[in-house]
TIMI-477807 format. One record per residue (C-alpha): residue number from 1; y, x, z. Coordinates in steps of 0.5 Angstrom, whole numbers, plus 2048, in hexadecimal, padded with zeros to 3 digits. Example, Ala and Ser with C-alpha at 12.3 -4.5 7.8 and 13.67 -1.06 7.14 Angstrom:
TIMI-477807
num|c2|c1|c3
1|7F7|819|810
2|7FE|81B|80E
END
This chain:
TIMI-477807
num|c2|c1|c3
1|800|800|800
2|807|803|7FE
3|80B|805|805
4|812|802|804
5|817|808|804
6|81D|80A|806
7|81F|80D|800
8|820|806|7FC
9|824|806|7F7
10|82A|800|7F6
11|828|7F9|7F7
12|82D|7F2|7F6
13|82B|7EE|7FC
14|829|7E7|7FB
15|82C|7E1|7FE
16|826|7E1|803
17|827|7E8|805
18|82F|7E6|807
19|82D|7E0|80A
20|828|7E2|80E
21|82B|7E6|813
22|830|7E1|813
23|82B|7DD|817
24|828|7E2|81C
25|831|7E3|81E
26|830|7DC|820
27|82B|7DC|824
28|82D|7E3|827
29|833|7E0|829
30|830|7DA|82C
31|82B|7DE|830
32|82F|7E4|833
33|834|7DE|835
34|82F|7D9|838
35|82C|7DF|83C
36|833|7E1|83E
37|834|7D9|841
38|82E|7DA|844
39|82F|7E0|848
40|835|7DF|84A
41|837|7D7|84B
42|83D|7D8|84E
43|841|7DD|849
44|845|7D9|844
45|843|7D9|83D
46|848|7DC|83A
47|846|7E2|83E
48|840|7E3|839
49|842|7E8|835
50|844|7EC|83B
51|83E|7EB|83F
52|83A|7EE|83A
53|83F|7F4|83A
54|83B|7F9|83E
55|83A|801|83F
56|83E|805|83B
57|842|7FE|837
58|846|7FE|83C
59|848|805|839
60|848|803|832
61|84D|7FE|835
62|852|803|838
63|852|807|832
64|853|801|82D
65|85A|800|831
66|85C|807|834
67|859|80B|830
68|856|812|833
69|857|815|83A
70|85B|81C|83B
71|857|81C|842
72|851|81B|846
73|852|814|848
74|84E|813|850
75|84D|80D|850
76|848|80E|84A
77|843|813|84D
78|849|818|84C
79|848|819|845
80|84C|818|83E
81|84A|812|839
82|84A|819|834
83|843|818|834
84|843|812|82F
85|845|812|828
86|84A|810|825
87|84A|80D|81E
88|847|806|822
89|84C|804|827
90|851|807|823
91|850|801|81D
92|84F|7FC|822
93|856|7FF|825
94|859|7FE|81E
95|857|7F8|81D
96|85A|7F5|825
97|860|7F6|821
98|860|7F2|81C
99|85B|7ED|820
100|85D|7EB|826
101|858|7EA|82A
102|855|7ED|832
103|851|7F3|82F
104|84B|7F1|832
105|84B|7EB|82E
106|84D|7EE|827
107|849|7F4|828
108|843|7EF|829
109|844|7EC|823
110|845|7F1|81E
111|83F|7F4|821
112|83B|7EE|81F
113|83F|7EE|818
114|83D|7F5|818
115|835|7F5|81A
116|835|7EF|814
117|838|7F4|80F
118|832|7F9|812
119|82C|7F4|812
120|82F|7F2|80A
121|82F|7FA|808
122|828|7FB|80B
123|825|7F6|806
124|822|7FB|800
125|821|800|807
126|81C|7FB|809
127|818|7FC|803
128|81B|7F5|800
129|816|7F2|805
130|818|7EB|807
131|814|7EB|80E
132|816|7F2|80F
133|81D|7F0|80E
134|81C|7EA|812
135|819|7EE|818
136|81F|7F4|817
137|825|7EE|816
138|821|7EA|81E
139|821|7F2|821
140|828|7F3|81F
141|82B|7ED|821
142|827|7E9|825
143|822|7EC|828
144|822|7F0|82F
145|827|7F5|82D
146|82B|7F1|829
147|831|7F2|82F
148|831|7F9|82D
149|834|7F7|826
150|837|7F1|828
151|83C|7F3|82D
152|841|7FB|82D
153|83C|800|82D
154|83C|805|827
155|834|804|825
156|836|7FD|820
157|83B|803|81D
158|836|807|81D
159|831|803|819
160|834|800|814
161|838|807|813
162|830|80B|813
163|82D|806|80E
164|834|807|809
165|832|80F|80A
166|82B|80D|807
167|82C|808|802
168|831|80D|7FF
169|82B|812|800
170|826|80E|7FD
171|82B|80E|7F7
172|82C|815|7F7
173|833|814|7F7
174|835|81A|7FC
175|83C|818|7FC
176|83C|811|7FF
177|836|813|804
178|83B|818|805
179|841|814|807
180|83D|810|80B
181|83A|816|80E
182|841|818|810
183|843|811|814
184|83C|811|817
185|83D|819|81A
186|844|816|81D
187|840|810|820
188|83B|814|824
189|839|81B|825
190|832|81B|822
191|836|818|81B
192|837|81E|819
193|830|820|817
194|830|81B|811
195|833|820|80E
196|82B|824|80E
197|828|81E|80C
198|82D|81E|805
199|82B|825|804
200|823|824|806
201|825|81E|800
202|828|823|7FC
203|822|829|7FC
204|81D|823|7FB
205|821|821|7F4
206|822|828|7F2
207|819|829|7F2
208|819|822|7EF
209|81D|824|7EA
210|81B|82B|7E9
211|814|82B|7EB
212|815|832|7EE
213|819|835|7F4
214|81B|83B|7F1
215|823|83B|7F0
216|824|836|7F4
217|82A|839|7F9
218|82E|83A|7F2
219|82C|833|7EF
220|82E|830|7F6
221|835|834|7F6
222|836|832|7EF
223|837|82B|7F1
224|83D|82A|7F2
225|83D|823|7F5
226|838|825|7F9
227|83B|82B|7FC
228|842|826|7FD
229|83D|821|801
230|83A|826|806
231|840|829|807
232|844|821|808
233|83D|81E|80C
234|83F|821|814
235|846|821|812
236|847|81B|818
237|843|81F|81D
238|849|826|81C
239|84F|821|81A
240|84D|81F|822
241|84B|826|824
242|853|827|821
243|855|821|826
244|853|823|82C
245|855|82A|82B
246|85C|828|82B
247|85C|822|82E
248|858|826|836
249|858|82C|833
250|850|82D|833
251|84D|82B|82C
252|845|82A|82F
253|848|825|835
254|843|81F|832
255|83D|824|834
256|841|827|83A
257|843|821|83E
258|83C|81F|83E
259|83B|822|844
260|83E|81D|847
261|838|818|847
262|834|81E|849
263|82F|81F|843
264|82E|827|842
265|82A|82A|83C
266|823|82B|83C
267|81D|82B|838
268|81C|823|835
269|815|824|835
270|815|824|83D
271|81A|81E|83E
272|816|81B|839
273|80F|81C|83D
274|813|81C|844
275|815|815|843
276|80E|813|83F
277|80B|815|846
278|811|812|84B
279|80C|80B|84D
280|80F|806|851
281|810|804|858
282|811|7FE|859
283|80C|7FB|855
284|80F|7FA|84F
285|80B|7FB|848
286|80F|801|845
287|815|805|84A
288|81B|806|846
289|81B|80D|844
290|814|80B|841
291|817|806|83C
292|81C|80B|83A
293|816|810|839
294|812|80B|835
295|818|80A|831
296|818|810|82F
297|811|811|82D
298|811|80B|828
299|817|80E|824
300|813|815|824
301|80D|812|822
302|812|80E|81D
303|813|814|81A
304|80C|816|819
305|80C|810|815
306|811|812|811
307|80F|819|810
308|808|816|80D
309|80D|812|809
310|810|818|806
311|817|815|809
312|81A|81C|80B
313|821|81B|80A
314|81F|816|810
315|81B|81A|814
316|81F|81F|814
317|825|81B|816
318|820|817|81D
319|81E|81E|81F
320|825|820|820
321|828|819|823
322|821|818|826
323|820|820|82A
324|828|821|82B
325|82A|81C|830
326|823|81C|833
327|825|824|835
328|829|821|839
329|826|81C|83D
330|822|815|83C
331|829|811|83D
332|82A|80D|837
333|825|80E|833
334|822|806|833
335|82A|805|82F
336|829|80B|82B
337|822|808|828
338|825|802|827
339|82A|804|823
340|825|809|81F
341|825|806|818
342|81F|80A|816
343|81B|809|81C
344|81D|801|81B
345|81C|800|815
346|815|804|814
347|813|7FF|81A
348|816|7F9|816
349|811|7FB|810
350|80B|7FC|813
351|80B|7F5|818
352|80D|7F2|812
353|807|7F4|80E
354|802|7EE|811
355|804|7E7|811
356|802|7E6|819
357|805|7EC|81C
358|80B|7EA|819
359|80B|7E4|81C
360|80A|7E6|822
361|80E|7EC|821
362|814|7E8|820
363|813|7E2|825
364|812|7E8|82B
365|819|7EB|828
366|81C|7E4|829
367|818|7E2|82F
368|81A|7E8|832
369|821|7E9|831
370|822|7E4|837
371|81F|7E8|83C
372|822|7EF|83A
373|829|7EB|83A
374|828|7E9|841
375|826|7F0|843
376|82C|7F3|83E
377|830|7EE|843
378|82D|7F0|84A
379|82F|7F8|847
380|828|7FA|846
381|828|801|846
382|823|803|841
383|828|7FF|83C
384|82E|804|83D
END
């Protein structure tokens, strides 16, 4: 049976493929918020928006209104908000502008607007598949991570700006997977390795082409367009680097300030087997530092998978994203999968494969999304 790749190339989406996810953005919302009345009775309905606003969206909302910190501030752990990247609060800073809006609210719909956009992308990366599209555009938008995308998190961002990256790819159109690149560099610290995953594209291009490696240093440098989006692909990650040197005067503060929270570097095999090891107390099924760890195993063994595939561009691009943020700790590491296109997409695929899994698949994102959302509500620490 032929693997649906990641390197498809462009595919104009039917009228099925815009309207599906648009079912999947109505039933999200009515269960993020009917969970939302049901955990907390007595909060105002209108407080929706903020209640799901939790963790680090609160520093999105400081960033989208005042814009970055020029000192540690000591009622958020004595740290600086230039741990997060800007591109994200900053367009929804702009759009506040113009639309005048809380920014909670209005960074929570051009959220919704823009995981839409990202599921729609995603179509021919799903290998044209409307089961797996169904079960992508359920995970993304109303299933038991959707809060993720659906609220002022970076990760909705990242997604759809990531599945821009290898649509571009998958049409060998450097430049554009460059441009894409670059916006994904500035909206977290690991976008900037997409630009390996357009140079492993371009290495693959040269043998198929070629059918040879030699002179393949002298036929890639003699690629203009090429040489260009490899240079423009981590140009947001320096024009921050730029930033934070005028602005505080140390241009690595986004990894400086994350002593802060405490996370040292050290190897991510020992995090990960660490936390795969960390059995609960208080006899729970799974300890939090599990959940994180078995997260991570799930994008690493998507990686296998799509290394089977022959997918390199993307497996090159996991690892990095997967074993970077794992070297400092298991923190996190449930939202980062989440918003990993490739590893989503490659579990989309394979659920979608068989009828009955997928309909279980997709009744157990649906069904489970409640109980996420309440712990999500209750501050579960495994979803920070």
């Amino acid at each position: 049976m032929h693997s649906p790749s990641l390197d498809t190339g462009h595919d104009k989406p039917n009228r099925l493929v815009l309207l599906l996810p648009l079912l999947f953005v109505v039933s999200g919302t009515l269960i993020r918020f009917l969970a939302f009345r049901y955990a907390q009775p007595d909060t105002d309905w209108t407080q929706y928006f903020d209640a799901l606003c939790r963790w680090d969206c609160g520093w999105y909302v400081h960033m989208a209104e005042s814009g970055y910190d020029t000192f540690p501030v000591p009622s958020r752990v004595s740290a600086g908000n230039w741990a997060f990247f800007p591109f994200y609060p900053i367009l929804v800073g702009l759009i506040g502008k113009v639309i005048p809006l809380p920014t909670i609210v209005l960074a929570s719909l051009v959220s919704i607007l823009t995981a839409y956009a990202a599921v729609v992308a995603a179509w021919p990366l799903l290998g044209r598949n409307i089961r797996a599209y169904a079960l992508y555009a359920a995970f993304i938008l109303s299933g038991p991570l959707s809060f993720y995308f659906t609220t002022f998190f970076t990760e909705v961002m990242f997604v759809l700006l990531t599945t821009l990256v290898f649509r571009f790819i998958g049409r060998s159109d450097y430049l554009g997977a460059a441009g894409a690149a670059a916006l994904l560099s500035a909206t977290r610290i690991v976008g900037v390795f997409a630009s390996l995953a357009i140079g492993i594209k371009a290495l693959m291009d040269y043998r198929a082409t070629r059918g040879t490696w030699r002179g393949v240093i002298g036929g890639l440098l003699g690629q203009p367009k090429l040489v260009l989006a490899i240079f423009i692909s981590p140009l947001g990650f320096f024009v921050y680097v730029a930033f934070l040197n005028y602005w505080i005067g140390d241009g690595l503060a986004f990894s400086h300030t994350q002593r802060a929270w405490g996370r040292m570097i050290d190897n991510p095999f020992i995090y990960l087997w660490e936390g795969l090891i960390n059995w609960p107390d208080n006899g729970a099924l799974l300890s939090n530092s599990q959940i994180l760890a078995l997260a991570a195993v799930t994008g690493l063994v998507c990686t296998v998978i799509l290394a089977i595939r022959r997918q390199w561009p993307a497996v090159v691009f996991c690892l990095f994203c997967i074993l970077i943020p794992l070297a400092a700790g298991l923190a996190s590491m449930l939202r980062f999968m989440a918003g990993m296109v490739p590893v989503t997409v490659t579990l989309a695929t394979l659920l979608g494969r068989n009828r009955a899994v997928f309909a279980i698949s997709l009744l157990g994102l649906i069904v489970s999304a409640w109980f996420v959302t309440l712990a999500w509500l209750g501050g579960n620490v495994a979803l920070v």
